[in-house]
Every structure is written in C-alpha cells, then in structure tokens.
N, C-alpha and C positions, 0 to 999 in steps of 0.2 A: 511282116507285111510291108512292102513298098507305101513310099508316100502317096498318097491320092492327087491327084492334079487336078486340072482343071477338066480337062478330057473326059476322067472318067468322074468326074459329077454332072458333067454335060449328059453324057452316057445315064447315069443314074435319074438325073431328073428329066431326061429327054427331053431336052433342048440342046440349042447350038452354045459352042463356046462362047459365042458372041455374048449370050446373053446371060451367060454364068461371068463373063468380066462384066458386064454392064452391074450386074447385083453389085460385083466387088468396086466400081469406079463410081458409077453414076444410077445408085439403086432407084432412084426416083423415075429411073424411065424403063423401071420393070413393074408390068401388074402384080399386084398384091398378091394374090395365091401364089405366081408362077417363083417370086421373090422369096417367100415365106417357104416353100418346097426348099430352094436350091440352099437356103441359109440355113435349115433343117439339116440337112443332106453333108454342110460344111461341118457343124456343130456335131453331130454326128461319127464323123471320121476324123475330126478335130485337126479340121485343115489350115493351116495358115499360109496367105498368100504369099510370094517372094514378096519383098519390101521395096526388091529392085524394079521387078516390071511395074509396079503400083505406080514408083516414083515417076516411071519413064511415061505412063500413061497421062499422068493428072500433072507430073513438069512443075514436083516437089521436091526438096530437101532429098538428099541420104544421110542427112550427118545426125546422130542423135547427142545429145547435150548431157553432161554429166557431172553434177554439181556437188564436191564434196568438201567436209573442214578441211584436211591435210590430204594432200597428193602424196607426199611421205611417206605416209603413215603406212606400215607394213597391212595393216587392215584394210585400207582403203586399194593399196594394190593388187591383194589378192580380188576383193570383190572386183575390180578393172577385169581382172582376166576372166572369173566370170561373166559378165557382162557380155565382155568381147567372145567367148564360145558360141552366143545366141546372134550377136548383133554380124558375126561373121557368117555367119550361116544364113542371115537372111540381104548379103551386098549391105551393109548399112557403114557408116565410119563413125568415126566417134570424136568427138570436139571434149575435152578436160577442162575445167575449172573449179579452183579452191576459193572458198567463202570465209576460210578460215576462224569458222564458227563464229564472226563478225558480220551488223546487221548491215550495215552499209555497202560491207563488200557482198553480200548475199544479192541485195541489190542490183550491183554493177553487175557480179557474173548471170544473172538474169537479163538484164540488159544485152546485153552480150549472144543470147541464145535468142533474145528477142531478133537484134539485129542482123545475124546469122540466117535467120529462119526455118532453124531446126525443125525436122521432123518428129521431132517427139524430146521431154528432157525427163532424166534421171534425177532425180532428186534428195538432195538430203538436207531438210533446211537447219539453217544458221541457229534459229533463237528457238525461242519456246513462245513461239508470238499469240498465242492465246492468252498465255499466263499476262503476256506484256498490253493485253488488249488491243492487238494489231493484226486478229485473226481473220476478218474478213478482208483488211488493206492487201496483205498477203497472199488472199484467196483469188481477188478481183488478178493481181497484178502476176499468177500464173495463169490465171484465164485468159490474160490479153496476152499472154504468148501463141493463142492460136493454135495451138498442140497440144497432145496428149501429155501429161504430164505423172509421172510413179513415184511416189515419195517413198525417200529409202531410211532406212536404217531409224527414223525417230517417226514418233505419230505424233503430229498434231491437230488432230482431229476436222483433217481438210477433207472436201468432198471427190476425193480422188485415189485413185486405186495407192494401196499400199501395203508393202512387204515388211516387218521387221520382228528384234526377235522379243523373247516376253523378259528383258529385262527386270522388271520387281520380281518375278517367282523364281527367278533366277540367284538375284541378291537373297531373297529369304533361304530359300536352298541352299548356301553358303554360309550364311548364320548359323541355319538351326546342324549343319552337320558337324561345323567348330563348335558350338555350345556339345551336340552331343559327345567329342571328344575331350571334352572337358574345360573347354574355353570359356569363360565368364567375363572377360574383359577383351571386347572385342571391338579394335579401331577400324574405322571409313576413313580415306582417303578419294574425296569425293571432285568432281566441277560443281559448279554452284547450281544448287538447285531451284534455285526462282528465276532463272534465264536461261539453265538448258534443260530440257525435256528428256533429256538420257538419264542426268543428274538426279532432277526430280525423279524420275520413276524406278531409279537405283536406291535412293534415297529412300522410299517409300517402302521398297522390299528390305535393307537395313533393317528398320524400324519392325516391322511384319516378323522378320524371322526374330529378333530381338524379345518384340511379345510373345511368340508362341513360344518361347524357348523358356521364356519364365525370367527373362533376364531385364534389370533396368538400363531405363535409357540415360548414357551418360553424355552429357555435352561435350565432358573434356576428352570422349573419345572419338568424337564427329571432327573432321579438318574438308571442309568445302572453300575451292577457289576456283581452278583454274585445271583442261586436261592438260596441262603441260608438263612436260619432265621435268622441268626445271621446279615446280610446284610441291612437287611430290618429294622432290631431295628435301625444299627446306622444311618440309610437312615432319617429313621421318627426321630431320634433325632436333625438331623442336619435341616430337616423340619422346627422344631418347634423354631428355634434358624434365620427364614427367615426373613426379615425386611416385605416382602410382602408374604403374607402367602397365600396355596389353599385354597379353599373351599370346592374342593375332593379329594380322591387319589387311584388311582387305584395300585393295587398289583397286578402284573403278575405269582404267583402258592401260592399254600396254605401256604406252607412255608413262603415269602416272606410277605402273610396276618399276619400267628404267629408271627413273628418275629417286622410288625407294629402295631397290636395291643398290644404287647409285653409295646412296648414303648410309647405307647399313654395312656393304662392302669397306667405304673409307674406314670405319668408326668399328670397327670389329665386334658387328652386332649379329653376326650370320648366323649364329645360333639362338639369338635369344629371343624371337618371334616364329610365328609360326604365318607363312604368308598365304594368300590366295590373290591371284588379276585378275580382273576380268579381262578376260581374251589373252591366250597364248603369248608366249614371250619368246619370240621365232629363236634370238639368239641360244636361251636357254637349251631351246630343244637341239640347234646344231651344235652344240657341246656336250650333248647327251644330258644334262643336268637336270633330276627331276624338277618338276616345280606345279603345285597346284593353280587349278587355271577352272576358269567357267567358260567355255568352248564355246564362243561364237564363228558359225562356220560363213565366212563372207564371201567365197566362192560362192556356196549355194545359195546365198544372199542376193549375188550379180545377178547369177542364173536365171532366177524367181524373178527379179525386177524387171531383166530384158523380155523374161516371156511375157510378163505381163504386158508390156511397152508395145511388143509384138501386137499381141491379143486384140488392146485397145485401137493399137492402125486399123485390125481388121474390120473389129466390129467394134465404131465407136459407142454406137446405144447400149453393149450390154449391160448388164449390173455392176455397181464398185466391189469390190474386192479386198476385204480388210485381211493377211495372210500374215498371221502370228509363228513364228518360227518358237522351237526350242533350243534353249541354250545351257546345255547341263555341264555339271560339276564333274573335273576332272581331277580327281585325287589322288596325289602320289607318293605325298611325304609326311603325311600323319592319319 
C-alpha cells in the first residue's frame, strides 16, 4: 500500500487540504469533531507528516539533537545509522554530541541543543540522576529545551517517551546459562553502579541470576569502576593475580570486553576463562572468531527512537511510550 498523504485523508475526511494541514500546524483553529475525525483518520493509516513541510510551515528547526557517552564507540555508531534511516526519510539533519557519561558535560551538550534550537533531542543521559537526587533538576532542564525529547538507551524514570533494552533479564540470562554449563564461580566486570543506571540495572540481573542459579554472592568476584577499556585491562589483571580464580567473566559493554581480552591476550590467559560481553565485539566477528555475546541490537535501537521522535513532532498529546527492547544471549564457545 502507498503512503497516504495528505490528499487522500482530505478525501477521507471530506474536507479540504487546507484544513487537514491546519489539524497538523495550527489545530486549535479546527472545530472539535472536524479535528478529532481527521486525527482518527491519521492514526488510522498511521500517517506521519514530512518533518520538512512542518518545519517550512511553523519556520522551525530541521536539525534533531543526539546526545550520546562515546561517539566512538562502535555502538553508538551503529545506533547513528539507524537513527539517520528514519531521520532521512523524513528531511531532518542531525546535530552529534558526546556527554561522555560526565554530569557536567551532559549539561553543556544540552545547552548546546538549547541554543541550536533543535527540533526534537535524542537522548541518552549521562548519570543515574534519580539515584543521585537530581531527578526532577534534569527533568525541569529537558523541558526548557522546548522539544520533544526520547531517551535512549538507559531509563531513568523521566516523564518522556523512551526506548531501551531490558538489560537485568539479560545479565540474569547470562548467569543462570554459565551456571548451567557448569560455572560456579562467575566474575562482573562492571561501571559503577550507584552513578550509572546501565551499571545498576546490569548489576541487579548479576545478582538475580546468581540467586536463581543457587549460587553465592561473591564480592571478590564483583570489579565495578569505570566503562572504559582501559578499566577492564587492569580489572582482568588483578583477576589473574586471585588465590581463587572464576571460571567465567562477564564484561558489561564492548569496551570493557577490549579492554579484558586486552589483558588475557598479553598474559596467556585465552584459555583459562570462559567469557561473555555485553554487546558484540565487531572486531572479533571480522576475524571470524567465535565469542559469546548478549546482542544488543542498536540499529534497531536508532530506528525505534527516531520513530518515536517522529511520532511525538506529529502528535505531541499522545500517550508516553515506555519500549523495552530484548537483548538475548548469543552463544558460541561453551
């Protein structure tokens, strides 16, 4: 079926064009029924307007805003290119900025989208600012951005659409399938989880699949700091220097995998654990090399966020949107 235009919901709701843009620019100067028919009629056929005649009408932004920790990061450029599938298809451009999972620079690159005056910002905040008690400062200061705003990839429990994936059933799933292969002693290599919300809610599935599994909780086998590779090297260094050593070790983002394969490669440890990352380890897979992985897909990640972004230009009243993705277990090598 071709896309429905504006034309024929004019057609459908018999009225003029005129007044199926008036619903979409300036609804307030449509009577109530006649409005409530043609937004039926949109919903319906699940129409989304160009972004660009919108922009040309009301003599707003095209640029949409896109707020992530690492521009680097092999993750954050696949979700870009989703992003960009939706955001191209509807004339929109896109403005990049890294917060570097830092509260201050989260800040400025807001600032930045403030003074831009984007049409809408993508989201992925910095902290775990509920945890930090900074959850309504945070709330108020994406509000006075004036736009729509989608928070990506972490929930913190803000009143605004948002897409991510279900990180703790994901960490438990990766537990309890190492415990079921015979794993009893099984390492986190974590970020800290009382200041990032990825961390915590990885942390918390840890722990989850840990109890179902029948297994105790061992402290010497938690290492929380930092996502950074450089983190994770000295994590697995310190590993391999254990009087009681794991048998797995779980990395929490792809970094934190580079960083202990880093160190397991120097130290001629490549057999003596059994590993899982969260999310893919792109180099591994272009060298054909198996490697266990919890699949977070962040293409369809971008996707889901710009349609949302879309959605909310169209119809800002509708309802919020909480979209839980899955992220399963990809196992190769035990």
């Amino acid at each position: 079926m071709k896309n429905i235009t504006i034309s024929d919901i004019a057609v459908k709701a018999g009225v003029s064009k005129a007044t199926v843009s008036r619903v979409l620019n300036t609804p307030e100067m449509v009577e109530g029924s006649t409005r409530e028919r043609i937004e039926s009629i949109m919903k319906e056929y699940n129409y989304t307007p160009s972004a660009t005649a919108r922009n040309l009408s009301k003599r707003v932004s095209s640029t949409v805003g896109v707020i992530v920790p690492e521009i680097s990061n092999s993750f954050f450029g696949t979700l870009f290119s989703g992003i960009e599938e939706i955001t191209n298809k509807n004339g929109l451009s896109l403005l990049y900025c890294s917060n570097e999972d830092n509260e201050k620079k989260d800040r400025m690159a807001l600032d930045l989208m403030r003074t831009q005056r984007v049409r809408g910002v993508l989201y992925v905040p910095a902290a775990n600012y509920p945890a930090m008690g900074k959850k309504k400062k945070v709330q108020k200061e994406l509000e006075n951005l004036g736009c729509p705003v989608i928070c990506i990839d972490r929930d913190i429990e803000l009143p605004f659409d948002t897409v991510h994936f279900d990180d703790r059933a994901a960490m438990k799933n990766a537990v309890i399938s190492l415990a079921n292969a015979g794993h009893h002693r099984i390492a986190v290599i974590n970020g800290n989880h009382e200041s990032n919300v990825l961390a915590s809610e990885r942390y918390k599935g840890y722990l989850d699949g840990l109890r179902e599994a029948g297994l105790e909780i061992n402290e010497e086998m938690i290492y929380q700091g930092t996502y950074k590779q450089s983190y994770a090297y000295l994590a697995a260094k310190e590993i391999f220097q254990k009087k009681e050593q794991p048998t797995a070790v779980i990395t929490c983002n792809n970094s934190l995998g580079k960083g202990y394969l880093q160190a397991v490669r120097e130290n001629g440890k490549a057999d003596s654990y059994t590993h899982v990352s969260l999310d893919k380890i792109e180099m591994l897979d272009l060298l054909g090399i198996p490697h266990n992985y919890i699949e977070r897909d962040s293409y369809e990640l971008g996707k889901r966020a710009a349609e949302l972004l879309i959605g909310r230009i169209a119809f800002p009243e509708k309802r919020i949107q909480n979209i839980l993705l899955e992220a399963p277990l990809i196992r190769e090598t035990y």
